[in-house]
N, C-alpha and C positions, 0 to 999 in steps of 0.2 A: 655725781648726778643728783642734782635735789631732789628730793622726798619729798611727798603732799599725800595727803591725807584721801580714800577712797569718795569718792563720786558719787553723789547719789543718782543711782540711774533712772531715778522716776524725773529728773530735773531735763527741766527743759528751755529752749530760749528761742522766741517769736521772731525771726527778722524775714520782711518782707514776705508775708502771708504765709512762709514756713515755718514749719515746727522741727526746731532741730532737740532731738533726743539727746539726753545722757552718754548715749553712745557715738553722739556725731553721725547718726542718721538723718539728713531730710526728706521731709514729709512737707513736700511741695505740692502744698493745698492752696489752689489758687478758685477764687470763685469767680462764676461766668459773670460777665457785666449784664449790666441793666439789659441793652441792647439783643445780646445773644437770646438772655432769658425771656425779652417781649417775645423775641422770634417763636419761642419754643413754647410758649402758653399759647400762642397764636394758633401755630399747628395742633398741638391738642384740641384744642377750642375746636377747631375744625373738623379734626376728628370724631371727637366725644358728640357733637352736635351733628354731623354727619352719619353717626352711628344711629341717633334718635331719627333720624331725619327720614331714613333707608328703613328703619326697623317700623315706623308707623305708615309709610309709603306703602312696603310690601308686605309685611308682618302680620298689622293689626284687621287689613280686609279679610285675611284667610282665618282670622282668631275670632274675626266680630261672626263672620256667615257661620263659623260652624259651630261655635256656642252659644249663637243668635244673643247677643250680649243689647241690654239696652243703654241710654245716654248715660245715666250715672256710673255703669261698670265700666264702659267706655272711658268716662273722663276720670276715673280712680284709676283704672288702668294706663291710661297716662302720662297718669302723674307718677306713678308707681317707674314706669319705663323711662322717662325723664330725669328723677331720682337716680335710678340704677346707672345712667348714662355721664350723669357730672358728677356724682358723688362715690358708688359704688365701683362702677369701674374703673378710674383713676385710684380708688386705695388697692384695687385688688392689682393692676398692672406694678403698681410702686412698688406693695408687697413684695411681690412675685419676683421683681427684676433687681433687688434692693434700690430702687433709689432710679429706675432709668423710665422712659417711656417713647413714645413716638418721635416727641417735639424735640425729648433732653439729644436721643440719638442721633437725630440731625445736627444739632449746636455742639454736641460731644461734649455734654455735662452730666452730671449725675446727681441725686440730689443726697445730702449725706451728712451725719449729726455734726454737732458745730467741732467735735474733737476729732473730726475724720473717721469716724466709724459708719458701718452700715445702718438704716435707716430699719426702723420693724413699723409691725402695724402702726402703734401709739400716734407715730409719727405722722403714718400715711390719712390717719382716719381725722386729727387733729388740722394737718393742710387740707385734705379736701374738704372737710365742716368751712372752715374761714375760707375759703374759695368759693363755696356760692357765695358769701356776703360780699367779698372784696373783687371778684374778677368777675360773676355773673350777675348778680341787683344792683352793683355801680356801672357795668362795662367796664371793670381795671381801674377806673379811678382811685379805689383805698389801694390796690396794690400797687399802682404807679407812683400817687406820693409816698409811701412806706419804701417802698425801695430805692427812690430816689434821695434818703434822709439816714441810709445807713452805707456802710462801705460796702460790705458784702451784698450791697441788692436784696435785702431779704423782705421779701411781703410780710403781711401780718402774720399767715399761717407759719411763716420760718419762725417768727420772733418767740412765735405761743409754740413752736413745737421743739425748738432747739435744731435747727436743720438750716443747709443753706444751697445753695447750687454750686456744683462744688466743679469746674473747667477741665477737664479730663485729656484733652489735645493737643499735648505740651511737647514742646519739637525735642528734637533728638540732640543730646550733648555728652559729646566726644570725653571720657576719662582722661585726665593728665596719665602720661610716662613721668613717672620721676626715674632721674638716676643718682648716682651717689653723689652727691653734693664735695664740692670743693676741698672743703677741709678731711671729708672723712677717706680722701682717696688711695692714701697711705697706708688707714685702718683700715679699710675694705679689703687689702693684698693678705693679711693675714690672719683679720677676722672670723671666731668661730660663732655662728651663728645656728645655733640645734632648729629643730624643727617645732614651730610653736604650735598650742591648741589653735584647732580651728575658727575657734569662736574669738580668739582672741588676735588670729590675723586680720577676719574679715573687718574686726572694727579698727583696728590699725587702716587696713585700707580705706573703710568709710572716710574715717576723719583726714587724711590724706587726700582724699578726692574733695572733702566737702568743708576743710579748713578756710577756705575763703570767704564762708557765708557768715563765720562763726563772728563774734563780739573778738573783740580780743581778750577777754579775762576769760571767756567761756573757751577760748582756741586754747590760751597758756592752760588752764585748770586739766584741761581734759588730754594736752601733748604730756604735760606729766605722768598723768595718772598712768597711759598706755605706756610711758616709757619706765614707771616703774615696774610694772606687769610684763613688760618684754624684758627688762633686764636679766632675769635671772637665765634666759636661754640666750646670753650674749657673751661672750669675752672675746678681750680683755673690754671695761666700758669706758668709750672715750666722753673727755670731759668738755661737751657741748651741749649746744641747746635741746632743747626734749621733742622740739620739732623736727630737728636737723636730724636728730637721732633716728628717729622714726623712719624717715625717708630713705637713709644711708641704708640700716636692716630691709626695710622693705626692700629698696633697691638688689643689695645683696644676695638677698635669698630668692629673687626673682633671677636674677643673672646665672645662678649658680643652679637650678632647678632646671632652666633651660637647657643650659648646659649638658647637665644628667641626663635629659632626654634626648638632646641631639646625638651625645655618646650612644643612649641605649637605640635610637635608630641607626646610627651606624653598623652596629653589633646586629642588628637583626639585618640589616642589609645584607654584611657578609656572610649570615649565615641561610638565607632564603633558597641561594643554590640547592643546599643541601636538605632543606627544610621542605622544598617542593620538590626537587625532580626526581626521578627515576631513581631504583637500586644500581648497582652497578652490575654493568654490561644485560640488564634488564629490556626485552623490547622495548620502544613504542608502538604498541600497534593501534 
């Protein structure tokens, strides 16, 4: 079986807006399009201005009669509520939710740093500054061209804060079954395969599931690597490809685990009689 050299697992490789890991993880970060994201600026819009709208309707009569407030603490007051309304409250909700709000939870986006991490204040307080300039003293016009001039849709506020709108409502897909591949059907009859670290199945499985996204120098690089880390819990090692490898052990120790457990329900089957009923010649009463 060829030998290669360890992995660096901070490496990674871009194909089609995911980020596949060192380990053959993807991190299927896909950003909301243009469209989605008018929607969801819309609704907030709606809201945040809604919220000013409702708060000086009902709010400011009961706060002006009983502080008897004159015109200037009036229109400071105002402005002060205004403020809180497009700027304040959009960082605290962002804060708070990392990254969600009214508008994103309808569209089922999230908004979130450009490496897929969660979003902190810096973030939140840096979009909503460039969002009065771009979305409320244009009406979206600097937001609308800015994001129509990058892939990700991102307004100014994204560009200055490192952050993007990141599509959260991504459909449901089925894992492949592998079973043992063709050639190794001989070696699977009397193949020992030990029981491997946890950590080192799941990423066998990963890459297994998610080998088709891969480059193919990134898929060859990293079937090696896992088949030299699963070797040592293999005999005898057949001499085939590092993929094929992978699938056959997987396969194997998937079919034979089963197994184990269909035996050990068997075994508790036959013994349930005894297991629940009655002593011998014991009432029921």
């Amino acid at each position: 079986m060829p030998r290669d050299s360890a992995i660096d697992q901070s490496s990674y490789s871009v194909i089609d807006d995911a980020v596949i890991t060192g380990e053959a993880v993807a991190l299927d970060l896909r950003p909301a399009s243009f469209i989605l994201r008018a929607a969801g600026a819309a609704i907030d819009l709606i809201a945040y201005l809604g919220l000013f709208v409702l708060t000086v309707v009902f709010v400011f009569p009961v706060v002006i009669e009983s502080l008897r407030l004159d015109d200037a603490l009036i229109a400071a007051l105002s402005v002060v509520t205004l403020v809180l309304a497009i700027v304040g409250i959009p960082i605290a909700v962002e804060t708070l939710t990392r990254g969600k709000s009214l508008g994103k939870l309808a569209i089922g986006a999230r908004i979130v740093r450009d490496d897929g991490g969660a979003i902190g204040f810096r973030h939140s307080f840096i979009r909503a500054l460039l969002g009065v300039i771009e979305i409320f003293m244009t009406f979206g016009g600097i937001a609308v061209a800015v994001s129509l001039l990058n892939d990700r849709s991102k307004r100014l506020g994204d560009l200055l804060a490192g952050t993007y709108s990141q599509y959260e409502r991504v459909g449901r897909t089925d894992r492949p079954v592998f079973t043992v591949p063709q050639p190794l059907e001989q070696w699977a009859l009397t193949a020992d395969v030990a029981r491997m670290p946890d950590r080192l199945s799941r990423r066998i499985a990963q890459f297994l599931a998610q080998s088709g996204k891969l480059t193919p120098q990134t898929r060859a690089r990293i079937s090696r690597e896992l088949a030299n880390e699963a070797a040592p819990y293999v005999s005898p090692l057949p001499e085939i490809d590092a993929e094929l490898f992978l699938a056959g052990v997987s396969a194997v120790r998937r079919d034979r685990e089963y197994a184990a457990l269909q035996l050990e329900a068997a075994g508790l089957d036959r013994l349930r009689p005894a297991l629940t009923g009655l002593p011998n010649a014991f009432p029921d009463r």
